[in-house]
N, C-alpha and C positions, 0 to 999 in steps of 0.2 A: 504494500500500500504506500504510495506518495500522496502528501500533501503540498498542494502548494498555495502561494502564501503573495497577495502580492498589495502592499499599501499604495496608496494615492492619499497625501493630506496637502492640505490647504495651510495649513499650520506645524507649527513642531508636536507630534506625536506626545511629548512627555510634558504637553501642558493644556490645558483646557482654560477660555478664557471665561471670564465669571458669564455669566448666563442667567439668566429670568427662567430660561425652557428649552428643552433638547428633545428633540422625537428625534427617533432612530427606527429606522427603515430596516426589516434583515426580507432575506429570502434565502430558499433554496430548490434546491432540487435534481432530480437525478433521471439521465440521458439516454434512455436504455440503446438507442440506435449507435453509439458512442462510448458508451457501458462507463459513464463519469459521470460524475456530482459537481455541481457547484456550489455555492454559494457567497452572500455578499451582504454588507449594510451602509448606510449610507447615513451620516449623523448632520444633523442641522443643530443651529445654536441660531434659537432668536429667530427661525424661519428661512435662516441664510445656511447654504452648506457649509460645511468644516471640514469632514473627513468623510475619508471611502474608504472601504476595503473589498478584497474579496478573495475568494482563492478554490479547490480542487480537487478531488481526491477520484480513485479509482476505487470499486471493491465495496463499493457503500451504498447508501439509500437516501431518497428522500428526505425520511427525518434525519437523519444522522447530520444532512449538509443545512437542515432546518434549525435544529439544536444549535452544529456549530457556528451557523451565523450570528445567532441570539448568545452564545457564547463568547463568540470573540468580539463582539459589539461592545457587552457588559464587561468584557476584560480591559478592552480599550477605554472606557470611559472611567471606570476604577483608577488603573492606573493615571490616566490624565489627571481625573481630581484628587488623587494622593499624594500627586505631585505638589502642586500647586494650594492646596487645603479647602478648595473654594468648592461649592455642591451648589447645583442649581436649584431652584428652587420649585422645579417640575420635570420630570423625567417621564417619555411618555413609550412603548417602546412599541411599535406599530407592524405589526405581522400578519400575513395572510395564511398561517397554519394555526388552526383551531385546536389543533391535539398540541401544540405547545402552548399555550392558555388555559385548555384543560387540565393536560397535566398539571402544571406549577399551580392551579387554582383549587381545583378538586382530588386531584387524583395523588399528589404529593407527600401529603401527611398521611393515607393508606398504605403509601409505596411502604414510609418509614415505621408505622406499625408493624408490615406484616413481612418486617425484615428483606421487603425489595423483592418481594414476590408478587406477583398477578393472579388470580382464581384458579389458574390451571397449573399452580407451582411453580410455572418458569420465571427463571428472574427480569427485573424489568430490564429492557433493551435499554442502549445508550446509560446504564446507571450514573455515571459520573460526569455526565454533561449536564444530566438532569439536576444532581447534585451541586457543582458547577454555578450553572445558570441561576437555582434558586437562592442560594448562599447570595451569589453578587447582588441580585432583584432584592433579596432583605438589606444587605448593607446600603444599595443606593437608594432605596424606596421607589421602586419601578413602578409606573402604573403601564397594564398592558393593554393593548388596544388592538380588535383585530379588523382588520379591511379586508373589503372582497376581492381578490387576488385578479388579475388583467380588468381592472373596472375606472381603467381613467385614471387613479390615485396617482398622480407626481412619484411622489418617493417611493410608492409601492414600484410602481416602471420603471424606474432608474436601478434599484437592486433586484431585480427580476431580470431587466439587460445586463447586469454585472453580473449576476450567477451564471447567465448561459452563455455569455463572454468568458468566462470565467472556466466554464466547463469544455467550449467550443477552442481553447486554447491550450489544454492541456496537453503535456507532451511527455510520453514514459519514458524513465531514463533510463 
């Protein structure tokens, strides 16, 4: 399995400037014609873009490249505001996969009762992105928000053409 990994910012990566409000755009998804995943997020500060990311993997799924865009998004943004001390004052995190909202909403503190199990005994898939992504969403106070995925949304579009850019340019090494 490779990952790849490719930043675009607008700013220096290890600083976020103060902010009133930050939505963050993630996608992902996986190519079956092409047997790759991508995914990507795209953060706005104040309405105005800031940063992009996006990047790739072979060997994976949908959710997996859904997770880790929601993952490396809330990595990014942690890091920038630990940098710097400053936390906006509205974090909003905007995604067009519903089973990552469910999860982290309903389905999370079950996972953590019944020892990271599902009804049929197998363990939950992706455990530690799920773990991961929750952790960050508490320390930064995410609120999540889901759109209807190809329905016009701006940011939703822009990290939806990063994931399959993203995917459409992966090269095995």
């Amino acid at each position: 399995m490779t990952l790849k990994n490719t930043a675009q910012n607008n700013q220096s990566q290890s600083m976020l400037p103060q902010a009133d409000t930050i939505d963050i755009y993630t996608d992902g998804g996986y190519f079956e014609k092409i047997r790759v995943g991508g995914w990507s997020w795209v953060i706005y500060k104040n309405r105005t873009e800031f940063s992009r990311n996006f990047g790739s993997k072979s060997r994976t799924s949908s959710l997996e490249m859904e997770l880790t865009a929601a993952n490396q998004a809330l990595e990014y943004l942690e890091a920038a505001t630990l940098y710097d001390k400053t936390k906006p004052k509205k974090i909003t995190v905007h995604t067009d996969c519903r089973i990552l909202i469910e999860g982290l909403q309903t389905k999370y503190s079950n996972w953590c009762r019944n020892d990271w199990k599902v009804k049929s005994g197998k363990t939950v898939v992706f455990k530690e992105l799920w773990q991961s992504i929750y952790n960050l969403s508490q320390q930064q106070n995410i609120e999540w928000n889901w759109v209807k995925g190809h329905s016009g949304n701006p940011g939703n579009t822009i990290a939806d053409k990063l994931a399959r850019e993203a995917a459409n340019s992966f090269q095995m090494n």
